[in-house]
C-alpha positions as CSV (number, residue, x, y, z in Angstrom):
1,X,0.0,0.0,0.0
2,X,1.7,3.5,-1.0
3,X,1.2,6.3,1.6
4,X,0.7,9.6,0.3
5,X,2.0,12.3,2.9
6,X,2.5,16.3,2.9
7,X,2.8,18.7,4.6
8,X,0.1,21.1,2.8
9,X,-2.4,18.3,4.0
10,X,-1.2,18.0,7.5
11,X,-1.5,22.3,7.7
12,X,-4.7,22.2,6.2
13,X,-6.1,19.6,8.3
14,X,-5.1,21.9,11.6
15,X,-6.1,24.9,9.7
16,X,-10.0,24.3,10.9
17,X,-11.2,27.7,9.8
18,X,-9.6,27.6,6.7
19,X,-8.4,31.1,7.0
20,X,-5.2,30.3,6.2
21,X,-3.2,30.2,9.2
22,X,-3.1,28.5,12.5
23,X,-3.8,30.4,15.9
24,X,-3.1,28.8,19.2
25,X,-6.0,26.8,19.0
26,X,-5.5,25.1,16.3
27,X,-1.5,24.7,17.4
28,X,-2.8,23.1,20.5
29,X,-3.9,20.0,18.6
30,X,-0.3,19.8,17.0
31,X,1.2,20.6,20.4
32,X,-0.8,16.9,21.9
33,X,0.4,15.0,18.9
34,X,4.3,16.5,19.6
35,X,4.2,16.7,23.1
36,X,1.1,14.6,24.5
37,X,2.4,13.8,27.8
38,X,3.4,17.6,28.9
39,X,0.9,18.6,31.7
40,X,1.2,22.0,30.6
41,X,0.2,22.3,27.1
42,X,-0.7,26.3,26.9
43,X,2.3,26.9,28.2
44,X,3.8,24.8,25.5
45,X,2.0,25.9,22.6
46,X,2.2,29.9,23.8
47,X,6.5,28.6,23.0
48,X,5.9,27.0,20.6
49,X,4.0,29.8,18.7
50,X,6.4,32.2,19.9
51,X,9.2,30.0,18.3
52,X,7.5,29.6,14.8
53,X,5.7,32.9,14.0
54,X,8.8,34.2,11.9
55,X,6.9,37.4,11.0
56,X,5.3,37.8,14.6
57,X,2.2,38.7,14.0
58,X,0.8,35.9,16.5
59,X,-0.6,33.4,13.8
60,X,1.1,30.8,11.9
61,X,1.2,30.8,7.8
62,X,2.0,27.7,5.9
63,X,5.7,28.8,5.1
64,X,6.2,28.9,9.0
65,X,4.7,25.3,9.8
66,X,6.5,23.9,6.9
67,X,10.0,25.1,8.7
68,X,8.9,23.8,11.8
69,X,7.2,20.5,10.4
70,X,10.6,20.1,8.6
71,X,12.5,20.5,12.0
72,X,10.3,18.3,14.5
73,X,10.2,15.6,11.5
74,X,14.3,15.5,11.2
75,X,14.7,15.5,15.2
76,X,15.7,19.2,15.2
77,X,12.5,21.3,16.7
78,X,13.7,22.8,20.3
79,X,10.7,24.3,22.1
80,X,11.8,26.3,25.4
81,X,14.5,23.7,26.0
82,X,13.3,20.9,24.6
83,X,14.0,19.1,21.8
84,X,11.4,17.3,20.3
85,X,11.7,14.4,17.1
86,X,8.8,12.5,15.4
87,X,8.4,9.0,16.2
88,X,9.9,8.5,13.0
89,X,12.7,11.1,12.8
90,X,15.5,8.4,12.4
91,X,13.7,6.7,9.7
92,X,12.5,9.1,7.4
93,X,14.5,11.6,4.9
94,X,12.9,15.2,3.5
95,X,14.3,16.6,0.8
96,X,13.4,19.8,-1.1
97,X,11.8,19.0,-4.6
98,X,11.9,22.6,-6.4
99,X,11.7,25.8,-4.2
100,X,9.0,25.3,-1.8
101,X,7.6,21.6,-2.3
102,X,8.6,18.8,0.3
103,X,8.8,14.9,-0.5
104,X,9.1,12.3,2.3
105,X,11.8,10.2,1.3
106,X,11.4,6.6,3.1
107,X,13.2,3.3,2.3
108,X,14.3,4.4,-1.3
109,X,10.9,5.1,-2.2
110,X,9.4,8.5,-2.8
111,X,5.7,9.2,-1.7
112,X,4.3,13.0,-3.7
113,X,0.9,14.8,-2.4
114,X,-1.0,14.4,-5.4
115,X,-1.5,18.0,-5.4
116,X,2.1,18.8,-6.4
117,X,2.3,16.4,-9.4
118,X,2.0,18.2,-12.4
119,X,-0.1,16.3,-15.2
C-alpha cells in the first residue's frame, strides 16, 4: 500500500477555519500529537508559537509550519528547551523538490501529495 503524505495536507487539516493560518487553537492540537504527555500544554504551545511565527504577527502561515514541520520531522525542533523528534525522525528523509515543495523520502521510495504532481 503507497502512503501519500504532505505537509500542505497536515496544515490544512489543523487549519479548521480555513483562513489560512493556524492560531493557538488550532497549534494546541499539534502541540498533543508533539508533546502529548506535557501537563502544561498552553504553556507549551504559547513557545511553541512564539518559536514559529517568523513574521510575529501571533498566527502561523504555511511557510512557517513547513519550517517547523521540517525541523520536529528531522529530530531538530527545540521548544523552550526541549528538543522534540517525530516517532519516526531516524527513519525518514525530507528533501526539497523545487523551491517550496517537500517529498518524504522513506526506504528508497518517494511518496508526492497528489496535489504537487503536475499532469
Amino acid at each position: 500500500m503507497k502512503v501519500v503524505y504532505s505537509i500542505r495536507a497536515k496544515f490544512e487539516a489543523l487549519d479548521v477555519d480555513k483562513n489560512g493560518h493556524l492560531d493557538n487553537q488550532e497549534m494546541l492540537v499539534f502541540a498533543k500529537e508533539v508533546d502529548a504527555n506535557n501537563p502544561d500544554l498552553a504553556s507549551f504551545v504559547e513557545k511553541l508559537v512564539k518559536e514559529t511565527d517568523a513574521n510575529s504577527d501571533g498566527k502561523i502561515s504555511f511557510e512557517e509550519f513547513q519550517s517547523m514541520y521540517l525541523k520536529y520531522k528531522r529530530g531538530e525542533l527545540v521548544v523552550g528547551d526541549k528538543t522534540l523528534a517525530a516517532p519516526d525522525a531516524n527513519k525518514t528523509k525530507w528533501n526539497e523538490v523545487g523551491m517550496q515543495e517537500w517529498v518524504w523520502i522513506s526506504k528508497g521510495t518517494s511518496f508526492f501529495s497528489r496535489s504537487y504532481l503536475k499532469a
